[in-house]
C-alpha positions, 0 to 999 in steps of 0.5 A: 500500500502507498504511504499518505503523506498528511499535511499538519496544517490540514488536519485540525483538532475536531472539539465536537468528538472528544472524551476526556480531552483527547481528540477523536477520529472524524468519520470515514466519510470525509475521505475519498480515493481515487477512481478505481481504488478498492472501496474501504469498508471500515475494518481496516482493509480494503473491500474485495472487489471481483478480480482485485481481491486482495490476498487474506495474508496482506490485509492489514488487522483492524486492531493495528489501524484502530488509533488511525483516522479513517480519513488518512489511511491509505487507500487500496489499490496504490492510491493515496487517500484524500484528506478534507480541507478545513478552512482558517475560520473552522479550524478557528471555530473549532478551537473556540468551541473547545475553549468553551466546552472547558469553560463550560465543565470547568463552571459544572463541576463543582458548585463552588466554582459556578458560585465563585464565577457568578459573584465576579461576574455581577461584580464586573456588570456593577464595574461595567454598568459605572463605566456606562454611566460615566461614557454617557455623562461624558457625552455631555461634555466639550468634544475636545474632552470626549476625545481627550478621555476616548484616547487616554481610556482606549490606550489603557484598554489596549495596554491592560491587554497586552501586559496582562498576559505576561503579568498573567503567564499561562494563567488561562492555558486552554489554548496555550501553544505549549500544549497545542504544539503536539497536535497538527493545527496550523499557525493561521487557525490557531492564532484566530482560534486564540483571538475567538477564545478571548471573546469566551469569559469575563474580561473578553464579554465586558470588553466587548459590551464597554467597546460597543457602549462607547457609542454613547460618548459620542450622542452629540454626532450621529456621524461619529456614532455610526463610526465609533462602533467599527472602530470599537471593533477594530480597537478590540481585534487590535486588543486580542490580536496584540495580547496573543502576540505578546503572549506568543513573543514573551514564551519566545524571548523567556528561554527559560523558567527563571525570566518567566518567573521574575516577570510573574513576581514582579508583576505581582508586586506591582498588583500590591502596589496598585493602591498607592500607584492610583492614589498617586496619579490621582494626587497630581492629575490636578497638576497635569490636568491641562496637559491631557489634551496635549498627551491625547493628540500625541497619543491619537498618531500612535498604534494605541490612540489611533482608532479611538480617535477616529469618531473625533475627526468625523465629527470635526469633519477632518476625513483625511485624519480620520482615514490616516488615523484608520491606516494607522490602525490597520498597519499595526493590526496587520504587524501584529498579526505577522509578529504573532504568527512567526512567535506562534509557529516557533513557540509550537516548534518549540513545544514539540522538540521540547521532550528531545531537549535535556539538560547536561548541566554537570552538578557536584557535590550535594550543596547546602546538604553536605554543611548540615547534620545528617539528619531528616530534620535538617535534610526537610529544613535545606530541602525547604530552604532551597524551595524559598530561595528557587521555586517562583511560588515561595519566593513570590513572598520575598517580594510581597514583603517590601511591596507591603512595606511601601504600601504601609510607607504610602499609607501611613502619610495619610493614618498612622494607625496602618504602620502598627497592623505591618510587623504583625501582618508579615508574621501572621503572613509569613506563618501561614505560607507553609499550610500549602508547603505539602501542596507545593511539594505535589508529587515529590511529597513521595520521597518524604513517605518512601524513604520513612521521613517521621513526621515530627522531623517533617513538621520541625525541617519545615519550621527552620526553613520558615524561621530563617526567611521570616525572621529577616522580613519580620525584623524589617518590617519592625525597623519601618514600624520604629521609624515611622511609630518613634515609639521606643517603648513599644518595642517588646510589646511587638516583638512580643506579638510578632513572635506570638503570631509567628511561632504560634501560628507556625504551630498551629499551621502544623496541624492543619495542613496535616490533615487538610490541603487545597490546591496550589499552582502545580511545580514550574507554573508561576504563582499567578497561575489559578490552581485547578480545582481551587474552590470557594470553600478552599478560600474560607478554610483558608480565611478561618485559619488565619483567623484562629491564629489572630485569635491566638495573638490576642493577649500580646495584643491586649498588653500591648493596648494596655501599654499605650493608654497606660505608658508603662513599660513593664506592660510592654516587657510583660507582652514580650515574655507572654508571647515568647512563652505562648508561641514556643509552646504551640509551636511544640504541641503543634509540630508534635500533634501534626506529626503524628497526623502526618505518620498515620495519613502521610499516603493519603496526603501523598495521593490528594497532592498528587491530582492537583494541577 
């Protein structure tokens, strides 16, 4: 029989026949020979046909063709079987109805997550139905301050979608071309797949209704409505077809997992930051007000301003600025779309030579574990160390601890009470950063149950790792709170307090997280990526336990108020010592009763951490 060669660009995923997220064969029906090949009769061998019967020895077994699609076995008789074409659209269509179905199983199958999503989505029609109000109001103002405000929103609009991605690695992976590279889709259907697939959800729905509301800005000119709801569509093509190309450019210019890493945690240290940023640019807009215009004109002959500027000039009559202005726009649309297509076609290069790659980096010695005694308390302790200075979801924290200090900082200026709450946040933060410690260790928990690790040690190693990160971030903490407070007396009392939250709560995160897990974003993800299968029942146990160690916290806090209103320092010395007793003590309970927890359940924890992902 003649070999078929298929084109990869030609057979695309088919989402209508799935089962558990594998493609399944089309239909034979698809396929035709050629005139005067033997029929095929769908048992994997040709039909035999008077003359032309072919010998029983060289028909090919059902069994050995049953993952074969029909549609591109070969065909009897020499001839090459045909494969049906699938336009760019299809194939396009084809990927959003898969994103869809995901959506769609995703919301079904646990009540939790549908509840979750209908409470972000009525909170985004309330962000949504402000937004319409404030773009009918502006439509009563001067026609220079519609396109001023028209200009400057649609360029954050644009820059919010073409940053979030990479802010936001992998954290909707459904048509990820890491995952796609493996299957035979071309770059062209792919690429209007993942901009049909930005219409699926949230953000990608609001977008749409807000660029289509945007008409009303413009009521004073029904010329400039008529033309304000093409260019809302082109200035929303331009949003999703620049977000896939960055998206597609950042996974090219990554090369590897520590750039992806540092932009995921400094971009979350940006999020804390985004409070004080605001507040910022809100404080001096008075001063730059009369700027704006000028900063919107400049803006309006760049890719990012171009196209909402556009109902402006039509309104104003000026047709030549208009039209140069939608040149400009259907240029930038036009590069991003190539740019995106060459970084799509390397990144699903990439993906599927990434199992041949390997690493031949030579390793000597044993590090950090040979300065140690050998001991599985301290082989847990390094082990969990290396996690916080190299794994991105530990040492996202790192970076948490001076973006809340600046918060704090900027804060302050306007209540002092908010720099007292920061030594004893970070404690309380910090304690409770090791209840996903199992969770984060996923499958490679099994080297603690396989080599007989007790749990007693398992509990202690974790603590000492914890303790040599979280004391540093404590005492800085504290050096902002003295420098802001100036309250010298006040000093034990908080210590007394950060230590009660810290060692305590250590205890108790002990105990919990031996009996209880929820899920955490999978090993060699970056912390922004949403867990799968975290629900809001995972959120409330997690608010419960932070709650019980406030609880704990609570007579250091009591004599730390009583030294306040009474200014005697023996109050404060006396919260030192009550915190030092009180956390030392539930650090020991705790890690004694999460130990034997951990003995008696540890295959249990080992297979619930396992299926997260």
């Amino acid at each position: 029989m003649a070999s078929s060669r298929v084109n990869p660009d030609q057979y695309p995923l088919d989402p209508s026949r799935t089962t558990s997220g594998r493609a399944q064969p089309r239909d034979s029906t698809t396929s035709s020979a050629e005139p005067g090949a033997a029929p095929w009769d769908g048992t994997g061998s040709p039909t035999a046909h008077g003359a032309d019967a072919r010998d029983a020895a060289t028909t090919v077994p059902a069994e050995a063709d049953a993952a074969v699609p029909r549609s591109v076995r070969p065909a009897g008789g020499g001839a090459a079987a045909t494969v049906r074409h699938l336009g760019v659209l299809e194939e396009a269509r084809r990927l959003a109805s898969l994103k869809w179905r995901v959506l769609r199983n995703t919301l079904s199958r646990s009540t939790w997550v549908l509840v979750g999503t209908i409470l972000g989505g009525l909170y985004a029609l309330g962000v949504l139905a402000m937004l319409m109000i404030s773009l009918y109001f502006l439509g009563a103002e001067e026609l220079r301050w519609v396109v001023t405000a028209s200009v400057l929103l649609g360029t954050a609009l644009l820059l919010g979608w073409w940053i979030l991605p990479v802010a936001t690695s992998k954290a909707d992976a459904t048509l990820d071309p890491a995952r796609l590279g493996l299957f035979p889709l071309s770059t062209s259907g792919l690429l209007v797949g993942q901009v049909l697939g930005a219409l699926i959800g949230i953000p990608g729905a609001l977008t749409l209704v807000a660029g289509l509301g945007w008409a009303v800005a413009w009521r004073s000119s029904l010329p400039a409505v008529l033309v304000s709801i093409p260019c809302a569509l082109l200035g929303l093509l331009l949003a999703f077809v620049g977000s896939r190309c960055v998206s597609a450019v950042s996974l090219r210019l990554a090369g590897g997992r520590r750039t992806t890493e540092t932009v995921s945690i400094v971009a979350l240290a940006l999020a804390v930051l985004t409070g004080p940023i605001i507040a910022a640019l809100g404080a001096g807009l008075e001063r730059v007000w009369g700027l704006l215009p000028t900063w919107a004109a400049v803006l309006a002959w760049t890719p990012l301003g171009a196209v909402w500027a556009v109902p402006g000039d039509v309104a104003l009559g000026h047709w030549g600025a208009a039209l140069a202005r939608l040149l400009i726009t259907a240029v930038s649309i036009v590069a991003l779309t190539v740019l995106a297509r060459v970084a799509l076609r390397r990144a699903l290069g990439d993906a599927a030579a990434g199992a041949a790659r390997g690493s031949t980096k030579a390793m000597e010695g044993i590090g950090l574990f040979g300065r140690v005694p050998a001991t599985p308390t301290w082989a847990v302790a390094v082990r969990c160390l290396l996690y916080w200075t190299r794994d991105p979801r530990y040492s996202a924290s790192l970076v948490m601890v001076p973006a809340m200090c600046a918060v704090a900082w900027f804060l302050t200026s306007q209540s002092g009470f908010v720099v007292w709450l920061l030594p004893a946040g970070i404690a309380l933060l910090m304690a409770f950063a090791i209840s996903a410690d199992i969770s984060y260790d996923n499958s490679a928990f099994s080297l603690h149950v396989l080599a007989g690790v007790p749990g007693l040690a398992d509990r202690l190693g974790r603590v000492m790792a914890l303790f040599v990160v979280s004391v540093p971030l404590v005492a800085v903490a504290l050096v902002v709170w003295l420098v802001r407070a100036g309250d010298w007396g006040a000093v034990p009392a908080m210590l007394g307090l950060c230590a009660t939250l810290l060692l305590g709560g250590a205890g108790v995160v002990s105990v919990v997280s031996a009996r209880y897990t929820y899920p955490t974003p999978p090993p060699g993800s970056t912390p922004m990526k949403s867990a799968q299968g975290f629900t809001l029942l995972n959120l409330v146990m997690q608010f419960v336990l932070m709650g019980v160690i406030v609880l704990l916290g609570l007579p250091a806090l009591a004599l730390l108020v009583v030294y306040l209103i009474s200014g005697d320092h023996t109050w404060s010395w006396l919260a030192l010592a009550v915190g030092l007793v009180e956390g030392l003590a539930l650090l020991w309970i705790g890690a004694r009763a999460g130990g034997r927890w951990l003995d008696a359940r540890a295959p249990e924890l080992l297979q619930e951490v396992s299926a997260y992902r």
